[in-house]
PyMOL CGO cylinders between C-alpha atoms (Angstrom):
from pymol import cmd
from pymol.cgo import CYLINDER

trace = [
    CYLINDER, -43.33, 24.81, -53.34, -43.02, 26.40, -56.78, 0.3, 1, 1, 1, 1, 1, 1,
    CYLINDER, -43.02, 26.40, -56.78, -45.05, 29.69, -57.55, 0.3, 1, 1, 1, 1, 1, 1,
    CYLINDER, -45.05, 29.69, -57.55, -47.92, 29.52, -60.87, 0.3, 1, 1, 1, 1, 1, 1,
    CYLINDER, -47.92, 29.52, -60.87, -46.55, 29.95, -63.74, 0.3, 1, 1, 1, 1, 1, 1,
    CYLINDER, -46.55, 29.95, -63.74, -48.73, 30.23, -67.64, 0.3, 1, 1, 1, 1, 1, 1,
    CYLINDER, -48.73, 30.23, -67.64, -46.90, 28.16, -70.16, 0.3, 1, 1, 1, 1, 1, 1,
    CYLINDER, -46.90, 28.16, -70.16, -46.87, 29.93, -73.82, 0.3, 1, 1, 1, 1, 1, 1,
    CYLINDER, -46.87, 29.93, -73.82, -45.96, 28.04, -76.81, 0.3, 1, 1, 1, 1, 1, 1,
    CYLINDER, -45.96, 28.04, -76.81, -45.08, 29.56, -79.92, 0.3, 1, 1, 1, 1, 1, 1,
    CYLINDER, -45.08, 29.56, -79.92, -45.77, 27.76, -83.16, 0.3, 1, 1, 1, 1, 1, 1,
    CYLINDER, -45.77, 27.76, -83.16, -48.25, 25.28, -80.92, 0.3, 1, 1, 1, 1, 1, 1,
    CYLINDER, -48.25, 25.28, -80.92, -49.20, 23.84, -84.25, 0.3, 1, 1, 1, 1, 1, 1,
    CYLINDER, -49.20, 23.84, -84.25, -45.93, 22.95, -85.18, 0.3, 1, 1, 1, 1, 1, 1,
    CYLINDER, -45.93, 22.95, -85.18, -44.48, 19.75, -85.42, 0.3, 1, 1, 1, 1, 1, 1,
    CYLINDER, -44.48, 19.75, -85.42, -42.08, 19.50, -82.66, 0.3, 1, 1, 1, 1, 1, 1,
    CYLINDER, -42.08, 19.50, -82.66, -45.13, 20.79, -80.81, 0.3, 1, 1, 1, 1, 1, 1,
    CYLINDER, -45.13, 20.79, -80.81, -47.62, 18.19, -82.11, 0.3, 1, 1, 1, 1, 1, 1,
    CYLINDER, -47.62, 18.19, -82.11, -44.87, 15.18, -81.48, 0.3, 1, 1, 1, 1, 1, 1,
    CYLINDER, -44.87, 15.18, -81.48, -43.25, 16.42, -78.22, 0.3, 1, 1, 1, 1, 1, 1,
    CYLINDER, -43.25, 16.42, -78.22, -44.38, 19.62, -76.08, 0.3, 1, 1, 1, 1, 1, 1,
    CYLINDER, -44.38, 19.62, -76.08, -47.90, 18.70, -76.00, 0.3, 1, 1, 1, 1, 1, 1,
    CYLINDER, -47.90, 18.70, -76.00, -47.80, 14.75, -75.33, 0.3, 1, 1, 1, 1, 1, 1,
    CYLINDER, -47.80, 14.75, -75.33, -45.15, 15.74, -72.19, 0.3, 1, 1, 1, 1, 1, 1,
    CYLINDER, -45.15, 15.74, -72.19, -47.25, 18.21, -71.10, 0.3, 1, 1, 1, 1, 1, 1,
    CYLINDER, -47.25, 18.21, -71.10, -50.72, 16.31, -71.26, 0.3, 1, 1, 1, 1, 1, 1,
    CYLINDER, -50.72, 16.31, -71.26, -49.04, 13.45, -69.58, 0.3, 1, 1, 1, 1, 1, 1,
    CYLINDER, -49.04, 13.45, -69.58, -47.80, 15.67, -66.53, 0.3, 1, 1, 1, 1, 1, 1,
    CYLINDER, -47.80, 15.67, -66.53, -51.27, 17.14, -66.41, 0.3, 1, 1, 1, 1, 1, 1,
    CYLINDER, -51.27, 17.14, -66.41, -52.60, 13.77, -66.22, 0.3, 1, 1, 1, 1, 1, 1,
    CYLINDER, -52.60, 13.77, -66.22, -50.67, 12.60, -63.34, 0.3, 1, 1, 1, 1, 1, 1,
    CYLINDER, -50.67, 12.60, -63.34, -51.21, 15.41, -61.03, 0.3, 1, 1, 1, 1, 1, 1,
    CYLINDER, -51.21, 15.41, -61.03, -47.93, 16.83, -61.60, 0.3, 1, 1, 1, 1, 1, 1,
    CYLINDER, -47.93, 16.83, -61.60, -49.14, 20.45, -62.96, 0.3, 1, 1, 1, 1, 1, 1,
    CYLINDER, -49.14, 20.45, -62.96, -50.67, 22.84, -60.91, 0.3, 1, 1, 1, 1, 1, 1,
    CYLINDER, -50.67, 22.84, -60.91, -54.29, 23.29, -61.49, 0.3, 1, 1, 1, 1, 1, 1,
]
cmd.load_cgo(trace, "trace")
């Protein structure tokens, strides 16, 4: 079991943001695989 963590993105507006941390990280949200 892993512990909580927070996740904090720096320059969330950005574009590798926008096209890649945010999709990936909505996904695994999606399918249960993030910790609520």
């Amino acid at each position: 079991m892993v512990d909580p963590c927070d996740f904090v993105i720096f320059g969330g507006t950005g574009d590798l943001a926008v096209r890649k941390l945010l999709p990936a990280l909505y996904l695994r949200d999606r399918d249960g695989e993030l910790s609520a």
